[in-house]
N, C-alpha and C positions, 0 to 999 in steps of 0.2 A: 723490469722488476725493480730495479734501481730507483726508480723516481716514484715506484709504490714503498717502498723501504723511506725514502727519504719522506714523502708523505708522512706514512705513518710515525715515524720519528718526530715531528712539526707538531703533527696533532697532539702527540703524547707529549710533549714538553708545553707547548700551550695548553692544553687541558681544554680546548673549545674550537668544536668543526666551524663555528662562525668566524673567531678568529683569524683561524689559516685562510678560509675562503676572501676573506677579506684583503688579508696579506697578497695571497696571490693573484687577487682579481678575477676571483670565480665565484662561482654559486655556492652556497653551505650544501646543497643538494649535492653536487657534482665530487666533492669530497666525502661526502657519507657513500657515495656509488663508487669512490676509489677505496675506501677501506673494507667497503663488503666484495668488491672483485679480488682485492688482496685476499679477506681470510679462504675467498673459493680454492684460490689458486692455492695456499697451502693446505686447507681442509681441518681448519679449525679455527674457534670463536678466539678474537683478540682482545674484545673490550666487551662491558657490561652496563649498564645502567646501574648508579650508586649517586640516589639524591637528582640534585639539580644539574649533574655529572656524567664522569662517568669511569672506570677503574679498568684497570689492566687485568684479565683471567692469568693464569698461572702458563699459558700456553702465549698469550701477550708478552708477558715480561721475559720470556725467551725469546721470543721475537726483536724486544723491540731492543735487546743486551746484544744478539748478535748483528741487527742492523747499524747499529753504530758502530759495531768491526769491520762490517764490510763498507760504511762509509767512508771511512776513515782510510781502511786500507784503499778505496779509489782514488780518493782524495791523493793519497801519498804515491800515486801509481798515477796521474798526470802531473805527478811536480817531477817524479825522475825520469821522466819521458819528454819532460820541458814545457807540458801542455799543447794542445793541439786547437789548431783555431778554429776548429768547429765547437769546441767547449770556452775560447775564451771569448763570452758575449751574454749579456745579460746584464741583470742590475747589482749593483753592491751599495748598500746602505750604510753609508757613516756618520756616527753621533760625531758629536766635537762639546770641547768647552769654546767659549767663547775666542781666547785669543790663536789657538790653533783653527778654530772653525772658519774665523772671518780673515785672518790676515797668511795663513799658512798655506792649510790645505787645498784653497782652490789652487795655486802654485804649481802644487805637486798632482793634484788630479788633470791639471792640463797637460802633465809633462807625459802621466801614466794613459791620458789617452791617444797619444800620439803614437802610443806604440799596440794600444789595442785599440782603436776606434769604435767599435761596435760596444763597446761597455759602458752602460747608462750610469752616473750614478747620482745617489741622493744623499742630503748632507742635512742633517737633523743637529742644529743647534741648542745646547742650552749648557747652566749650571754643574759643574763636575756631577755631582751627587744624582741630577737628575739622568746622566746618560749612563751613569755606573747602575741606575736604574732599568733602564733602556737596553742595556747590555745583557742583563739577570733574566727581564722579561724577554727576549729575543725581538726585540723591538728594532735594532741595528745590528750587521753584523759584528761590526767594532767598535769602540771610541778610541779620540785621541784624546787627552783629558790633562789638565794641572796639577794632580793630585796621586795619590799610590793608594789603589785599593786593591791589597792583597789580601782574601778570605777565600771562605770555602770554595764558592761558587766562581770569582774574580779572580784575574793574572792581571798583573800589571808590567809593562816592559820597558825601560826608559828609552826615551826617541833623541829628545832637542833639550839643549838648555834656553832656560827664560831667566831674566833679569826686573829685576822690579827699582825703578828710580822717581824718585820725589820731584815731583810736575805743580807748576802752579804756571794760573797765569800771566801775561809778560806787565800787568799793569799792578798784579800782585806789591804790598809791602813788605812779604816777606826775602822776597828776591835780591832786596839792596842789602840786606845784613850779608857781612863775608864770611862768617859763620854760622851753618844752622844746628842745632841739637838736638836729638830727637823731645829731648826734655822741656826745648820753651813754645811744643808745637802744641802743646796740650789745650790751650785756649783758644787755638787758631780755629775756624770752620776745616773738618775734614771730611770728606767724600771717600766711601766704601762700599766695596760691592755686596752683594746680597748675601745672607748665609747661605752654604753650600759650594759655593764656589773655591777652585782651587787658587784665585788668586786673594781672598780673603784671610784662607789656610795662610797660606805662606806670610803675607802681612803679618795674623797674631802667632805665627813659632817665630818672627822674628825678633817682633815685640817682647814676647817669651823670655828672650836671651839678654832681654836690660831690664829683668824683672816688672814686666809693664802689659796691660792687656787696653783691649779700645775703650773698657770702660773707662781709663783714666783721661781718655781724649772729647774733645768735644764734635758729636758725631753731628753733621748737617745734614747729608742725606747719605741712604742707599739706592746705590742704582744696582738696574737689573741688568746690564752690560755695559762693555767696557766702551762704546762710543756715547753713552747717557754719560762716563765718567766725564770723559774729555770734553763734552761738550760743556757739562756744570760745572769744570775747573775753569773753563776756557769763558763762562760768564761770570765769574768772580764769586760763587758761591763759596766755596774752598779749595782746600790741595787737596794731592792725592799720590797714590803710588802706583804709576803705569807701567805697562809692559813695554819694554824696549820694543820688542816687536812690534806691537801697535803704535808706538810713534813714528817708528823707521815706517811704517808701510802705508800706515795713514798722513791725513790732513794735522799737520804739527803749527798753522799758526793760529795765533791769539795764545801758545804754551811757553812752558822752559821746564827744561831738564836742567835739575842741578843735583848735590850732592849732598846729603845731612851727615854729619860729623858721626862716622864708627856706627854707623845703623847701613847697613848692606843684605838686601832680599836676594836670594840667588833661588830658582826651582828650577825644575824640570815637566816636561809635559812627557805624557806616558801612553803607549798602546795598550788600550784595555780589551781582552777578553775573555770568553768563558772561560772557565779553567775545565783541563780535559774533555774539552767538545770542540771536533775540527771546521773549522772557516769552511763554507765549501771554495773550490779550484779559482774563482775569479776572487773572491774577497782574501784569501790569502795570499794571493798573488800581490794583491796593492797592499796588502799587509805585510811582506818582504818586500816589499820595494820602495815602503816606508823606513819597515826596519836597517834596509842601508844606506841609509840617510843620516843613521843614529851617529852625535856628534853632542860635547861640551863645548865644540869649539864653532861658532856662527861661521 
């Protein structure tokens, strides 16, 4: 009855039996034959046809208000019982921004399967903005993200601290000056990541604070990740401001990490998900065992 509950929940927050069928790797048939064995077994109509759609009856919306009590209470009924490992197996889907995606969480998904083997998972990379999307649509259980987006729908949780330092490369003329400013860099070729990303964010609130945004820079390119950055500082295109993390975990030569005078990027990367909707039993499991991870200090 559980996994007709949790069905119907899926459908109703997707709003499309093709959808979920998709998601799950079934037939759109085979889910329309789960929602009418459901209303049998209760003995009333869940959903209607409305348009191209389709709406919740008044006997639905009490259905589908008390199935997320009872999920939720399961959910929290294999966390204090430790999980049993007949329920820990299965897939868990995680977005990421780029620099938690590529240099981070494979790390910590190797570590987290050594202690559950049996659990598959999948890692959907892109742009803060786009997984903050992904997260809303139920597209990933969670993201790891650069960014804080706390709204209606969003929780945002902080995990790791990120550092952002001024990278050129090693054949660079700006390198040999023993002073840099963030002020004489305005002419220089600069390389930026794309709108929407959390390491962009952080670059102009940093800017922000020397009264200065990137329009006063001269912009060469945007790249769409952070290894298009390093590689276009790393051909003499321009500078840039990299993730320590990415330089510690990646390919650092043809670079240099150096310091610009009283200009310092500091963020943090953050656990994103729905607000008031429970993970099921395997996704929040890696999602506590991300959360005690949670540090300022590398």
């Amino acid at each position: 009855m559980l996994d007709l509950l949790r069905l119907f929940g899926q459908v109703v927050e997707e709003q499309s039996f093709t959808v979920v069928a998709r998601k799950l790797g079934i037939s759109q048939p085979a889910v329309s034959n789960q929602m009418r064995a459901l209303e049998e077994k209760l003995g009333v109509k869940l959903l209607y046809r409305k348009g191209k759609g389709f709406a919740l009856t008044p006997e639905g919306e009490t259905v589908y208000r008390h199935a997320l009590y009872l999920l939720e209470g399961w959910t929290e009924l294999i966390r204090e019982i430790g999980g049993s490992e007949n329920v820990m197996n299965g897939k868990v889907h995680i977005g990421a921004s780029h620099i938690p995606g590529e240099y981070l969480l494979p790390i910590y998904i190797a570590a987290f399967r050594k202690l559950y083997p049996e659990i598959v998972f999948k890692l959907s990379i892109g742009d803060s903005l786009e997984m903050a999307e992904k997260v809303i649509a139920h597209e990933v259980d969670f993201a790891v993200v650069g960014a804080v987006f706390d709204t209606e729908k969003l929780t945002s949780e902080f995990w790791l601290k990120d550092e952002l330092g001024f990278v050129v490369s090693c054949d660079s003329t700006i390198r040999s000056k023993q002073t840099i400013d963030i002020h004489t860099l305005k002419e220089n070729p600069m390389i930026v990541r794309e709108i929407g990303s959390g390491h962009r964010r952080a670059l102009e609130e940093a800017l922000a604070k020397h009264n200065l945004d990137l329009n006063d820079f001269n912009i060469a390119l945007e790249a769409g990740s952070t290894e298009a950055v390093k590689n276009a500082v790393r051909a003499g295109i321009g500078y840039s401001f990299l993730s320590k993390h990415a330089l510690e975990s990646g390919n650092q030569q043809g670079l240099e990490w150096t310091n610009v005078e009283d200009f310092y990027i500091e963020r943090g990367f953050y656990l994103l998900s729905r607000r008031n909707k429970p993970l099921t039993p395997i996704a929040d499991e890696f999602y506590r065992y991300l959360a005690n991870q949670r540090s300022w200090v590398k």
